[in-house]
Residue frames relative to the residue before (quaternion, step in Angstrom):
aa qw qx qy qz dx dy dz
X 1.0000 0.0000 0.0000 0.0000 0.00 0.00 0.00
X 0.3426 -0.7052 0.5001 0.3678 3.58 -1.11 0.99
X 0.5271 -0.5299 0.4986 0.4391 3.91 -0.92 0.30
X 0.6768 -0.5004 0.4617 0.2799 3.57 -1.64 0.62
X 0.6126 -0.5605 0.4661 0.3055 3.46 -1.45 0.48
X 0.7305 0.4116 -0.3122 0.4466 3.00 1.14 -1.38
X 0.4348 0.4375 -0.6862 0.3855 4.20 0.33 1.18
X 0.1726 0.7134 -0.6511 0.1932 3.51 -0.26 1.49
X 0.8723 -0.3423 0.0896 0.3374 2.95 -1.54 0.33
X 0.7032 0.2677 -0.1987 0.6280 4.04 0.75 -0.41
X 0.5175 0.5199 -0.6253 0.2660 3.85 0.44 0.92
X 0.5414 -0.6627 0.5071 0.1028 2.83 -1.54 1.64
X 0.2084 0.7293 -0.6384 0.1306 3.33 -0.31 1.44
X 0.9441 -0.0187 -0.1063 0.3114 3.19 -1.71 0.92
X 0.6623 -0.4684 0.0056 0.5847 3.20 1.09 2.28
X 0.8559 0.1306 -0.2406 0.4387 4.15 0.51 0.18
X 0.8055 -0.5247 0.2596 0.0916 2.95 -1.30 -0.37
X 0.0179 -0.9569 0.2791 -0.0786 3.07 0.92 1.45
X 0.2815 -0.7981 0.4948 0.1976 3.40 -0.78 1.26
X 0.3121 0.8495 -0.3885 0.1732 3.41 -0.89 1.19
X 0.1725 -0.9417 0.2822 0.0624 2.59 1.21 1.72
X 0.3169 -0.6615 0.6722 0.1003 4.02 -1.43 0.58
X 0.4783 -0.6116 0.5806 0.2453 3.39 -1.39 1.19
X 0.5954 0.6490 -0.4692 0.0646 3.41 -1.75 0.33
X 0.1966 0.7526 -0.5847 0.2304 4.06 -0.15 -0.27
X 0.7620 -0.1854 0.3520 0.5110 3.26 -2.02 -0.86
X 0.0518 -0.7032 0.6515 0.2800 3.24 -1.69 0.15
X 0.0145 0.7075 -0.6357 0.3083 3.34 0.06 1.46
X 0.8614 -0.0421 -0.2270 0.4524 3.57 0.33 -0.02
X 0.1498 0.8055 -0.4765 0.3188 3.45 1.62 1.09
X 0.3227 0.7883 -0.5176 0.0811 3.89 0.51 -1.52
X 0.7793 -0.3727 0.3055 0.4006 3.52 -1.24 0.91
X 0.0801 0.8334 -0.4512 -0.3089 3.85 0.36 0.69
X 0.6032 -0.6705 0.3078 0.3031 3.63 -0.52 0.53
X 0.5719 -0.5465 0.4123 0.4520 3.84 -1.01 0.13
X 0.7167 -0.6090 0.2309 0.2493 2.80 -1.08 0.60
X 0.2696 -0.8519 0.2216 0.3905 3.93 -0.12 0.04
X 0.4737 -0.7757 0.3755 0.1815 2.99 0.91 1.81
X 0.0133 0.9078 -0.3858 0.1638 3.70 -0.08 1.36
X 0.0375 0.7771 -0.6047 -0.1705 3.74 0.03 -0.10
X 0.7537 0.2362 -0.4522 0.4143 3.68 0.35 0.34
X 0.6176 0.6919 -0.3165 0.1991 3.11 -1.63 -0.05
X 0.4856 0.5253 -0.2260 0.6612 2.35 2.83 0.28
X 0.6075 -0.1568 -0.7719 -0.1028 1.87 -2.39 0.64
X 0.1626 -0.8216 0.5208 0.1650 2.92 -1.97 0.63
X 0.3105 -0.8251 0.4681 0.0609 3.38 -0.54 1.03
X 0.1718 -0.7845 0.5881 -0.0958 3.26 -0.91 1.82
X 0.1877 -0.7397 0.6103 0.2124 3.83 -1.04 0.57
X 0.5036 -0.5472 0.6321 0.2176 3.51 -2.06 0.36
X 0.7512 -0.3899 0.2414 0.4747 3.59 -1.01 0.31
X 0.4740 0.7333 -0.2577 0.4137 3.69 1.42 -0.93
X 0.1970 -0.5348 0.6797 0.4617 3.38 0.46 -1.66
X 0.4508 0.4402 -0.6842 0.3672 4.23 0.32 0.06
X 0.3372 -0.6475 0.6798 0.0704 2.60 -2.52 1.18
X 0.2128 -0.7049 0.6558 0.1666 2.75 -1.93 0.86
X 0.4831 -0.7445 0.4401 0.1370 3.60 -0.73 0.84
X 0.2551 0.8329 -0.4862 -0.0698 3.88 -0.07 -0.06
X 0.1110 -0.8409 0.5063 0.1559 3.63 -0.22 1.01
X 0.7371 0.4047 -0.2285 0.4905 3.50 0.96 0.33
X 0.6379 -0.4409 0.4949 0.3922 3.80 -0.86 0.08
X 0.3400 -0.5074 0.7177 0.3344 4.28 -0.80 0.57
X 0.1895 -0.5985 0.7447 0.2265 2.95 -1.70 0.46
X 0.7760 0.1212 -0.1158 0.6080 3.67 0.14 -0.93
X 0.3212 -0.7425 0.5677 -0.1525 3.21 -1.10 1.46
X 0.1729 0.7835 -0.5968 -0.0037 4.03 -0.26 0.70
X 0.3354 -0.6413 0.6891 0.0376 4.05 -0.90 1.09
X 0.2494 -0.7472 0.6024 0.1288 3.34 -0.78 1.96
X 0.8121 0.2909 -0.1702 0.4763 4.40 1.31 0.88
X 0.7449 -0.4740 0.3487 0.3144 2.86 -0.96 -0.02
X 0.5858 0.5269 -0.2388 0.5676 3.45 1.55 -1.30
X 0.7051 0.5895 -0.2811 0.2762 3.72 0.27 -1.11
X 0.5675 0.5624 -0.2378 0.5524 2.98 1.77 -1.58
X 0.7459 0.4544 -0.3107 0.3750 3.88 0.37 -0.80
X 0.4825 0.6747 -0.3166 0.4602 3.51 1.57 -0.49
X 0.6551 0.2097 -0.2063 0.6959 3.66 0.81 -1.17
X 0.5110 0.5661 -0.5672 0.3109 4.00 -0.25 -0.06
X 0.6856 0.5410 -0.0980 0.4771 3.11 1.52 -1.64
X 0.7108 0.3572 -0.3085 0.5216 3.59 1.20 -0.37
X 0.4335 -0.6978 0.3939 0.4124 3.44 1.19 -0.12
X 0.2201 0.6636 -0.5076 0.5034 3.52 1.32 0.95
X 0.5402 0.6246 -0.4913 0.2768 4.47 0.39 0.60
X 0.3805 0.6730 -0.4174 0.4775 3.20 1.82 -0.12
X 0.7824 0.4816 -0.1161 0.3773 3.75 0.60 -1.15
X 0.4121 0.5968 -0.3977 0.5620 3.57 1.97 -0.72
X 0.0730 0.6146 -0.7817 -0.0769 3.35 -1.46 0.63
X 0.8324 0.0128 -0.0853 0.5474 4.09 0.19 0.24
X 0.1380 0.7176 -0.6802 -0.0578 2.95 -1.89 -0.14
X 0.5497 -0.6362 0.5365 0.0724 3.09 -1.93 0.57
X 0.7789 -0.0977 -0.1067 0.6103 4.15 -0.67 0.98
X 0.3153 -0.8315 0.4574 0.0005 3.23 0.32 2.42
X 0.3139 -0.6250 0.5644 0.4386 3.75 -0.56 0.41
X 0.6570 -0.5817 0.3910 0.2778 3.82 -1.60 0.48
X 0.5278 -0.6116 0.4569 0.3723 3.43 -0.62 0.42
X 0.7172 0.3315 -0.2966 0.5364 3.46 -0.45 1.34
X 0.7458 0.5481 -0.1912 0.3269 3.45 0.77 -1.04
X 0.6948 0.3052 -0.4328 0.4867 3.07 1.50 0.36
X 0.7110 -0.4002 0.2777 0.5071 3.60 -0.98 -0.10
X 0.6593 -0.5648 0.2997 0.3955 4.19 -0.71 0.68
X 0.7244 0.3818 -0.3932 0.4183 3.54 0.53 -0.58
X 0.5182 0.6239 -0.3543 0.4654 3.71 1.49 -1.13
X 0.6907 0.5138 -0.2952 0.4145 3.58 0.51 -1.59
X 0.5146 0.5680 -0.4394 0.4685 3.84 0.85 -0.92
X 0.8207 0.2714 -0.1971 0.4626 3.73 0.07 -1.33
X 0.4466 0.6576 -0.4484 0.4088 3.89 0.86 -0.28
X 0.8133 0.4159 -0.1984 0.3552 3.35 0.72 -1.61
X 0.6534 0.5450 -0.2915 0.4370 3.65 1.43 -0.70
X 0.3526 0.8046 -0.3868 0.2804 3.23 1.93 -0.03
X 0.0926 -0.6332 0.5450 0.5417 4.12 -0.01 -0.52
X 0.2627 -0.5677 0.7119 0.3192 3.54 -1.68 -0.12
X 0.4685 -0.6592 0.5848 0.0620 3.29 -1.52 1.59
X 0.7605 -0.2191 0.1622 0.5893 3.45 1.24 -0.44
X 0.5279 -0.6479 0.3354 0.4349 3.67 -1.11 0.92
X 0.8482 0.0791 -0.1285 0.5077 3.61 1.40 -0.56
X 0.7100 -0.3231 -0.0548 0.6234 3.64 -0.43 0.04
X 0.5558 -0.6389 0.4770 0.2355 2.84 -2.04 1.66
X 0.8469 -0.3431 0.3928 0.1037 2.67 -1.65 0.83
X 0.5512 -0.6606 0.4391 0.2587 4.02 0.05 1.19
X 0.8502 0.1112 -0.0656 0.5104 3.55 0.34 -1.55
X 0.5190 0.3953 -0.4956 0.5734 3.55 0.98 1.41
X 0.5927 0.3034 -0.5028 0.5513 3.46 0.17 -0.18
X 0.7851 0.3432 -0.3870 0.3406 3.89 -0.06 -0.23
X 0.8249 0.2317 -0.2404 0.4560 3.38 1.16 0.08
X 0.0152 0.7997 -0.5485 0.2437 2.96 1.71 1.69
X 0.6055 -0.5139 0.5705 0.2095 3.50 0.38 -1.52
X 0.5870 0.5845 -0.2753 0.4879 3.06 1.81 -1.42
X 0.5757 -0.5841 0.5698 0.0526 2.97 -1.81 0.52
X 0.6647 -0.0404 -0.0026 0.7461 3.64 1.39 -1.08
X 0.2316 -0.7135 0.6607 0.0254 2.94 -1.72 0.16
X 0.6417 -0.7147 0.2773 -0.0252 3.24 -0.28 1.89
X 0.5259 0.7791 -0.3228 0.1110 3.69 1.19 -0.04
X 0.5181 -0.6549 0.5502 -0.0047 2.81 -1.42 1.90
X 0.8097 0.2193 -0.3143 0.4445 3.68 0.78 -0.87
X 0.0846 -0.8111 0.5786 0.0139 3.87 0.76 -0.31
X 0.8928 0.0634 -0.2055 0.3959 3.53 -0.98 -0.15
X 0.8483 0.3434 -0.1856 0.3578 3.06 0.95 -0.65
X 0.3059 -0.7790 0.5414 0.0807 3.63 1.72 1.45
X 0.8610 -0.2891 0.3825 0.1695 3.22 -0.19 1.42
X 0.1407 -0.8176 0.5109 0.2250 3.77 0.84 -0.02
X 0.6395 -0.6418 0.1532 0.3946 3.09 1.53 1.91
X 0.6327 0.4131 -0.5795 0.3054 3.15 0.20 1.24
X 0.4713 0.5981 -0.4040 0.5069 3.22 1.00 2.20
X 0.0107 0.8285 -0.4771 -0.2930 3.24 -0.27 0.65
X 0.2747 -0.8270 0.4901 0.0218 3.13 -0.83 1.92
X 0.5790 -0.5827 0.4689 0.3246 3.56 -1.15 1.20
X 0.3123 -0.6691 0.5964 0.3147 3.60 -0.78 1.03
X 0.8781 -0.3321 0.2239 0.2617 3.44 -1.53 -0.51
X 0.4700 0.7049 -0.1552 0.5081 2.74 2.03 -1.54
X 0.8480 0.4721 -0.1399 0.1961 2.85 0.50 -1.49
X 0.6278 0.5589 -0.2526 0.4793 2.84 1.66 -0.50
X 0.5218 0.5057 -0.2971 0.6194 3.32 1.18 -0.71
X 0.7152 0.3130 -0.4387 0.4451 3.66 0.13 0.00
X 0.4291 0.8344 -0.2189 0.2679 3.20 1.21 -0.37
X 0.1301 0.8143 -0.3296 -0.4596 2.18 1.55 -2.85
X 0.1427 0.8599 -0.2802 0.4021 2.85 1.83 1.47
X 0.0838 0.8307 -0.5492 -0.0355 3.67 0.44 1.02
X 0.1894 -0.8158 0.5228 0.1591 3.63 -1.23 0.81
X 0.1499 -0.7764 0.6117 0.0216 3.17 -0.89 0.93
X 0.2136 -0.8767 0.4258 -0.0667 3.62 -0.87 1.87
X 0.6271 -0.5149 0.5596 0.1687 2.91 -0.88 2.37
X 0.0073 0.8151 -0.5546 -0.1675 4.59 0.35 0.80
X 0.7001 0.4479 -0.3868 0.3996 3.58 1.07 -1.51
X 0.5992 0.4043 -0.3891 0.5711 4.28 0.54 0.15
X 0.7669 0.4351 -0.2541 0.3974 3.78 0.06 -0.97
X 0.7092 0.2272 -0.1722 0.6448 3.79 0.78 -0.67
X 0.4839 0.5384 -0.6145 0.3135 4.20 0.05 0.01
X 0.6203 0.4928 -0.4680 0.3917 3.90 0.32 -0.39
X 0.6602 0.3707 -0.1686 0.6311 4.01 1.06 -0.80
X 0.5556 0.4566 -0.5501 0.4246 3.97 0.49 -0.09
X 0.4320 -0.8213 0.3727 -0.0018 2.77 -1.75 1.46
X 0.6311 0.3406 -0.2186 0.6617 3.07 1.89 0.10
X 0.7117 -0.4050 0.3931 0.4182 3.56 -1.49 0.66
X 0.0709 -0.8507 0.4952 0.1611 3.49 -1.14 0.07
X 0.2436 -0.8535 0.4602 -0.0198 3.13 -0.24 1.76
X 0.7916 0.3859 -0.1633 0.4448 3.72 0.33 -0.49
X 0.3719 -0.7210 0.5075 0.2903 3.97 -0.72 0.32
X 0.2819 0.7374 -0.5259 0.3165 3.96 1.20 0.88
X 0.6815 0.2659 -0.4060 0.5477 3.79 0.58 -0.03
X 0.4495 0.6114 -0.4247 0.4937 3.80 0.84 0.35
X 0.7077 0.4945 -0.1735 0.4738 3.53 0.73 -1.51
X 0.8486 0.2317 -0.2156 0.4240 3.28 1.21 -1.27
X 0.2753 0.5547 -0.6679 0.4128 3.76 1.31 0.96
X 0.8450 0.3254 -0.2352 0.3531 3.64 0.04 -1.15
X 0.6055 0.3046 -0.5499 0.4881 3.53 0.86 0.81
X 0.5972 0.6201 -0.4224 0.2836 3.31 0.55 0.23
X 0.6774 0.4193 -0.2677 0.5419 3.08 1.74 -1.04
X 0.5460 0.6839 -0.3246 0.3589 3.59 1.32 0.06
X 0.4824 0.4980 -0.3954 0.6024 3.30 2.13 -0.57
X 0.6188 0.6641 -0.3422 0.2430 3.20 0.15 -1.39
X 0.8099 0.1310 -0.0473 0.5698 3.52 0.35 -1.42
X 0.4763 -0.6865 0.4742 0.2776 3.84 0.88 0.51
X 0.5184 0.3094 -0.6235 0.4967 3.23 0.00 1.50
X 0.0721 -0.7771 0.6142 -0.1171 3.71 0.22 1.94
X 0.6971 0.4794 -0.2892 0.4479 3.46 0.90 -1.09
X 0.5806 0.4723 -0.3933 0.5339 4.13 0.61 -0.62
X 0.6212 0.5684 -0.3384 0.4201 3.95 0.81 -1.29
X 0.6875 0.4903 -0.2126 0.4916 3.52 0.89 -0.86
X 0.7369 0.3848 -0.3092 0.4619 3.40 0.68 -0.69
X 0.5437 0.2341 -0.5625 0.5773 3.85 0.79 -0.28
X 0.5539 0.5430 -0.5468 0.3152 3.98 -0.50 -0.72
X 0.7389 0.3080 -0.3314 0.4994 4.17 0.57 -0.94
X 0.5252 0.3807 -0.5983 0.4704 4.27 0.80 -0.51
X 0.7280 0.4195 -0.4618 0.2842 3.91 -0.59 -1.28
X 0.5692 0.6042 -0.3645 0.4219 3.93 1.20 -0.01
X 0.5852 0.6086 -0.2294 0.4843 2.88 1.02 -1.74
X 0.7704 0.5170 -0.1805 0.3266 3.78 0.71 -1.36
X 0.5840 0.5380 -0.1450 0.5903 3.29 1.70 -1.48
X 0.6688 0.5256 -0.3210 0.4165 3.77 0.75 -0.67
X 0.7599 0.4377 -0.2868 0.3856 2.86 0.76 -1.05
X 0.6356 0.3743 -0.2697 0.6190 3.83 1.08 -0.92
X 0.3893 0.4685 -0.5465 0.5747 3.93 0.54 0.89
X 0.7214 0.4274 -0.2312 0.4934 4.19 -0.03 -1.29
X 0.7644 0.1902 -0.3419 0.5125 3.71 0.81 -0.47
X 0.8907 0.0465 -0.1007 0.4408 3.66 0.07 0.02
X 0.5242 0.6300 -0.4855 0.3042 3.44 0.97 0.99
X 0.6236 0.2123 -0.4141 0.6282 3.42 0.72 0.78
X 0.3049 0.4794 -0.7372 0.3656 3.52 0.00 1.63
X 0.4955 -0.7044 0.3543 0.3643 3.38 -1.18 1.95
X 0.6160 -0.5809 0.3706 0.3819 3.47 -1.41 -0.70
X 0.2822 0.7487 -0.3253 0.5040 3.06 1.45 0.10
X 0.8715 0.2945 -0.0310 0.3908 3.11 0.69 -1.21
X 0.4397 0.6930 -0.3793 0.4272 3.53 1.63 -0.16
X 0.4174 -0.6483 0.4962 0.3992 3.54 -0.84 0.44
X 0.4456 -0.6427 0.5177 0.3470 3.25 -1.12 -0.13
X 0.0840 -0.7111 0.6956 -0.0581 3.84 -0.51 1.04
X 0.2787 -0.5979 0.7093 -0.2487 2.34 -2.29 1.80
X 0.3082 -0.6824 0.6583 0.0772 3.65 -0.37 1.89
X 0.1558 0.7726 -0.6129 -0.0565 3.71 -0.83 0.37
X 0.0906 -0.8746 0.4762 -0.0031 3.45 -0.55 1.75
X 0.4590 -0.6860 0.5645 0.0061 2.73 0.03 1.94
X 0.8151 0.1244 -0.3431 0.4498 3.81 -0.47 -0.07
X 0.4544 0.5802 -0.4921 0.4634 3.65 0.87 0.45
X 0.6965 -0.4818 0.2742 0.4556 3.63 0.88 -0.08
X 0.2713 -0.7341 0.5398 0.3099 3.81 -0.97 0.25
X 0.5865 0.5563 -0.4413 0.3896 3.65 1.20 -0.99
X 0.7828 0.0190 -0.0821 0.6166 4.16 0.21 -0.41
X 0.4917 -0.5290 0.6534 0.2267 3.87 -1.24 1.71
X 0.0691 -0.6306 0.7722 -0.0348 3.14 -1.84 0.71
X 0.1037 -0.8726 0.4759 -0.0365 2.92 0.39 1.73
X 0.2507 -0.7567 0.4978 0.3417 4.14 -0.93 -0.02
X 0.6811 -0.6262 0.3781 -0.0333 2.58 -1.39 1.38
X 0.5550 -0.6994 0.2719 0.3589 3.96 -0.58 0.24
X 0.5164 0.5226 -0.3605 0.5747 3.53 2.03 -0.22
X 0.5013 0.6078 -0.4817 0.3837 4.06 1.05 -0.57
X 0.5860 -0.4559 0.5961 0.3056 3.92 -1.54 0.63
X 0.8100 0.2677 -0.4022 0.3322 3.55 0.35 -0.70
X 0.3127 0.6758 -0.5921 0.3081 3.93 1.33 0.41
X 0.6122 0.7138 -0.2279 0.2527 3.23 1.14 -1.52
X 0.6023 0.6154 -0.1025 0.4981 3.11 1.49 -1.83
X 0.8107 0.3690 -0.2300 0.3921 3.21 0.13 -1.39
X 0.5414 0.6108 -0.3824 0.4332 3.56 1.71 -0.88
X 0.7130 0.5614 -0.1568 0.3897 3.36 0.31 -1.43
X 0.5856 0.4823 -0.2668 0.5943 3.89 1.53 -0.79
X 0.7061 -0.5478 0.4280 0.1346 3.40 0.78 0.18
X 0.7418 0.3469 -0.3583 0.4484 3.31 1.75 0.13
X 0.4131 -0.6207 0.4435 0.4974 3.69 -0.56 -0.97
X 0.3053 -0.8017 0.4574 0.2341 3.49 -0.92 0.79
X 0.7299 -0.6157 0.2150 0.2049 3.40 -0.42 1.56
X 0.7888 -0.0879 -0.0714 0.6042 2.83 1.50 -0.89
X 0.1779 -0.7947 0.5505 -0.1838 3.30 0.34 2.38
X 0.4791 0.7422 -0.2705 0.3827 3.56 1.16 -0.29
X 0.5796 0.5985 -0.0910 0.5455 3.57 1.29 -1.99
X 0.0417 -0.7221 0.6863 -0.0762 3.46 -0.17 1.30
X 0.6189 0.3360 -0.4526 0.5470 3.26 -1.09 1.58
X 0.7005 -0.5659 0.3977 0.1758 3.52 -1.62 -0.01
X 0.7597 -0.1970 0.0196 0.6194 3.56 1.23 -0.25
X 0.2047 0.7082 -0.6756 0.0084 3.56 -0.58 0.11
X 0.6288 -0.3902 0.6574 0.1420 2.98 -2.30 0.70
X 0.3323 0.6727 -0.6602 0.0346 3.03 -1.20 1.44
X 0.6722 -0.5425 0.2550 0.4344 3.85 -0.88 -0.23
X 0.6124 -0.5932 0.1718 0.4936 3.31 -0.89 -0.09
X 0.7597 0.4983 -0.3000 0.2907 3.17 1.16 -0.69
X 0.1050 0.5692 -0.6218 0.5275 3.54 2.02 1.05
X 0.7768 0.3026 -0.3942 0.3868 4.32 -0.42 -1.22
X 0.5809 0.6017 -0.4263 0.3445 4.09 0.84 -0.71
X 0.8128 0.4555 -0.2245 0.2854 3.05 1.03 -1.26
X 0.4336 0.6316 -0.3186 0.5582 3.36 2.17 0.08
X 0.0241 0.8202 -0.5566 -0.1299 3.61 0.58 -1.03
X 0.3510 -0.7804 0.4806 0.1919 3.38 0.66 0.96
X 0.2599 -0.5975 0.6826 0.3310 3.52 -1.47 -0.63
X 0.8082 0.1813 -0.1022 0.5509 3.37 1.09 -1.10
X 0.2350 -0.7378 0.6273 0.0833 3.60 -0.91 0.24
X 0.1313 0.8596 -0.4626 -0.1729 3.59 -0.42 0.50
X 0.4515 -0.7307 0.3656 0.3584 3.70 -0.06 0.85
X 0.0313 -0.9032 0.4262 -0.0396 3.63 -0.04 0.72
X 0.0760 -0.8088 0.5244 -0.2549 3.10 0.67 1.77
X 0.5116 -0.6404 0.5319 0.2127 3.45 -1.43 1.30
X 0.6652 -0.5850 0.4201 0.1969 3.81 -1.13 0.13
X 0.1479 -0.8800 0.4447 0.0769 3.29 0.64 1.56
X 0.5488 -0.5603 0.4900 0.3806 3.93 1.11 -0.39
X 0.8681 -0.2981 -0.0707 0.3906 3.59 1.19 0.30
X 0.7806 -0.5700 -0.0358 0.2537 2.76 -0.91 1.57
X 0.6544 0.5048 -0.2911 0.4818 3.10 1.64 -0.79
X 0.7576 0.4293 -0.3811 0.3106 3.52 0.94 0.06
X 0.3501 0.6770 -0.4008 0.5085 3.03 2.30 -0.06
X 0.6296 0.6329 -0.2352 0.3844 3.41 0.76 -1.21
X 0.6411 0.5129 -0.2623 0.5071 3.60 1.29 -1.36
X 0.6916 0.5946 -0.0455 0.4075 3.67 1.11 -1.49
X 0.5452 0.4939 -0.2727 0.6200 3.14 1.93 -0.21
X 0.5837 0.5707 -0.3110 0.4867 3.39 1.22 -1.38
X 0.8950 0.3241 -0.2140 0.2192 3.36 0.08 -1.07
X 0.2794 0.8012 -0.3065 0.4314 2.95 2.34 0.14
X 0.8403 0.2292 -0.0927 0.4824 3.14 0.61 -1.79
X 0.3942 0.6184 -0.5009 0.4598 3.72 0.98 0.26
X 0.6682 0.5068 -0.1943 0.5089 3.57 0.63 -1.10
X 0.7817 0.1872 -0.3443 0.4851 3.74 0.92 -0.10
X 0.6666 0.4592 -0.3196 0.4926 3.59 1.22 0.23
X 0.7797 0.1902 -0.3493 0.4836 3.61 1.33 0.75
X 0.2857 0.4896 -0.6789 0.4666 3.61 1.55 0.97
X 0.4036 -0.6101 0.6416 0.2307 3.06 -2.13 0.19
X 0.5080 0.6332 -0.4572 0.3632 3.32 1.60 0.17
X 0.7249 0.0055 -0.0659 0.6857 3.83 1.34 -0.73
X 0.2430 0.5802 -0.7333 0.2580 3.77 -0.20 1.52
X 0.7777 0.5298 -0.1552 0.3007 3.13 1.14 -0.13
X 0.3607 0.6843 -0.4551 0.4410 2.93 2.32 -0.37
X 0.6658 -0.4160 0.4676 0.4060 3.86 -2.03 0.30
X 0.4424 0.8533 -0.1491 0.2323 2.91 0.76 -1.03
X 0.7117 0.4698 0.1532 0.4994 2.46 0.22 -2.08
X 0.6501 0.3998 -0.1139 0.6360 4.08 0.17 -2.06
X 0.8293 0.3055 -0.2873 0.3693 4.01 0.16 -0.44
X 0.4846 -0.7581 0.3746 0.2238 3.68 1.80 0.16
X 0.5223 0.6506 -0.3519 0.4244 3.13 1.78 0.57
X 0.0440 0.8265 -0.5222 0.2054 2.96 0.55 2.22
X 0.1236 0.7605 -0.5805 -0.2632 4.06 -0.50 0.03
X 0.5915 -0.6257 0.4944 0.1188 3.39 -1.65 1.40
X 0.0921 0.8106 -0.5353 0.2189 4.05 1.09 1.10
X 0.3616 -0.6906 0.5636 0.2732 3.45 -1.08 -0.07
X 0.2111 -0.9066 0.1493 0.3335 3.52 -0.23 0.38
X 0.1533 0.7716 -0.5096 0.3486 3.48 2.17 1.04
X 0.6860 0.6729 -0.1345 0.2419 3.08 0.69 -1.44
X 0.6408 0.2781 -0.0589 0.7132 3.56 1.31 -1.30
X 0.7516 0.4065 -0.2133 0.4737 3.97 0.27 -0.33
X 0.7736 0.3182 -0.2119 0.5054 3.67 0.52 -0.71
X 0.3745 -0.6811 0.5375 0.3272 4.09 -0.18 1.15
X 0.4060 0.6270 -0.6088 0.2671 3.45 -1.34 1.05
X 0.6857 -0.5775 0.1864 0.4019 3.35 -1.35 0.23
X 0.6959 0.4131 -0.3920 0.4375 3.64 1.03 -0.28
X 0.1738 0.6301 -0.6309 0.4180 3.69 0.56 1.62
X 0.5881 0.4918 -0.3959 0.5055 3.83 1.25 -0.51
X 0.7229 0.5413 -0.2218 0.3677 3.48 0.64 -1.45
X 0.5974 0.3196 -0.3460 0.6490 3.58 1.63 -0.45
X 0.5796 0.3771 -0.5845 0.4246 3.75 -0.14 0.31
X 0.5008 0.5430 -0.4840 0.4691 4.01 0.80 -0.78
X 0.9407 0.1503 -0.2244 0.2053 3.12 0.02 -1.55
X 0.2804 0.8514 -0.2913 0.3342 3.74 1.19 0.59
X 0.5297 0.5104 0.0091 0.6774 2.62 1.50 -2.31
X 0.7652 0.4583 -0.3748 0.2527 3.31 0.12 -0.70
X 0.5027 0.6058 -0.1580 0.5961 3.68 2.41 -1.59
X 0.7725 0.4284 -0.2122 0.4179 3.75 0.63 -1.26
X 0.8060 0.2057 -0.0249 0.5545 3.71 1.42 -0.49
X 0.0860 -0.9088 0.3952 0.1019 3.60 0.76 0.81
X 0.7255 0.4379 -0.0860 0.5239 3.49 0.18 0.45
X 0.6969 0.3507 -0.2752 0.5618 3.52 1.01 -0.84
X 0.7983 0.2351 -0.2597 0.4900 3.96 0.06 -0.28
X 0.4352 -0.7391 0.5092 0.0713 2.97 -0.49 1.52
């Protein structure tokens, strides 16, 4: 069995908090992604880790393993799936868009979550896809040291806006370390020209909902609340200002509730969310693979804030100002982080973002 969608980035697994993002959202900027553009120049290219250490690559990866679900859809999306030979926390059948999901599934899966130490090193692979990087798992992984990989002959190449946001030192407001994971992996495996072309739509998309409501003051922004329902109901796991979706929710034009929370997610009580009273509340449910159970998972999202007595009472909540987002989409760095700013802006301002 492939593992659920809904092991995204804030599912609590084995007493903390494991990052581990799943593919899915709109496919609006999904389209048929093409083969790759099979290059010999334009090399060598040279990529850095959260550190600033470089990795060099003077050649195309042939065999390619993705330590998620998100990574895999990154090169699916560049037409780089020819070169995947495995991965780790498979995205769900269904949960990506149909042509992606076709190649997703023929993928092998090294393991339902993070692969295995002495398989990822005796995959074969050449690179190695990493989504969690600095933050090894908050050690409940045993993670190939450096050595090892190089003995391996294992080059790694780091997913930065997901892998370095726990250790980034300033809020993050803008989807440019997003843009530059996927032009980076676009040099890397020589599909520079496809890398460029999702990298100018998610602009094209952000620009425009920037011109209609990005110089509404702050004062005036609603306040907006990510609620990750599969992260647990008994303690909120709210996102932080280092999390992609600060970025999202900034850029849509609202304020995230809890912009304050330096770092990527943390765990707080409810009456940390009372004392915010949101305006907005989005129900941020993982990808069930089809709509009618997304639909069910939405249902039971907002039932759960409109008959606790901890938030029947939020504004929020009494004013039915729920939006129905997925949460791969707003939480996992990738290209439909544009499409959720479109479609936010779109719930939070009716009329102004076209």
């Amino acid at each position: 069995m492939r593992s659920r969608a809904w092991w995204g980035t804030t599912a609590v697994v084995l007493g903390g908090l494991l990052a581990a993002g799943c593919g899915g959202g709109s496919d609006d900027s999904a389209g048929d992604a093409p083969a790759g553009n099979s290059v010999s120049d334009g090399y060598p290219v040279t990529v850095t880790d959260c550190s600033g250490a470089e990795t060099t690559f003077d050649e195309a990866p042939k065999q390619i393993v993705t330590s998620n679900a998100s990574s895999l859809e990154l090169l699916l999306r560049l037409g780089a799936g020819d070169q995947v030979i495995g991965t780790g926390f498979p995205p769900g059948k269904g949960t990506l868009p149909a042509e992606l999901d076709a190649q997703a599934q023929k993928i092998e899966v090294m393991s339902e979550y993070v692969i295995p130490k002495e398989k990822l090193l005796g995959s074969g692979a050449d690179v190695f896809v990493d989504t969690f990087g600095a933050m090894d798992m908050g050690g409940m992984a045993d993670v190939p040291t450096d050595e090892e990989f190089k003995a391996a002959g294992i080059k790694r190449v780091y997913l930065k806006s997901t892998a370095c946001a726990a250790t980034d030192k300033t809020p993050v407001t803008d989807l440019s370390a997003v843009q530059d994971d996927i032009t980076s992996l676009g040099a890397v495996t020589g599909t520079a020209d496809r890398a460029k072309e999702l990298v100018d739509g998610m602009k094209q998309k952000v620009d425009a909902v920037q011109q209609a409501v990005g110089s509404t003051p702050e004062g005036e922004r609603p306040t907006y609340f990510f609620f990750d329902f599969d992260a647990g109901t008994k303690q909120p796991v709210v996102v932080c200002n280092r999390q992609v979706a600060h970025a999202v929710i900034t850029l849509a034009g609202a304020r995230n509730a809890f912009a304050d929370c330096d770092g990527d997610f943390q765990q707080v009580g409810w009456e940390d969310v009372i004392a915010k009273n949101p305006d907005w509340i989005q129900l941020g449910v993982r990808n069930r693979g089809s709509e009618a159970a997304n639909d069910k998972a939405f249902d039971e999202a907002q039932k759960w804030l409109e008959t606790n007595p901890a938030t029947k009472g939020l504004k929020a909540v009494e004013d039915g100002n729920f939006l129905r987002i997925g949460s791969e989409q707003t939480t996992i760095a990738g290209v439909t982080n544009a499409d959720t700013v479109q479609e936010i802006a779109r719930k939070l301002y009716p009329g102004k973002v076209g």
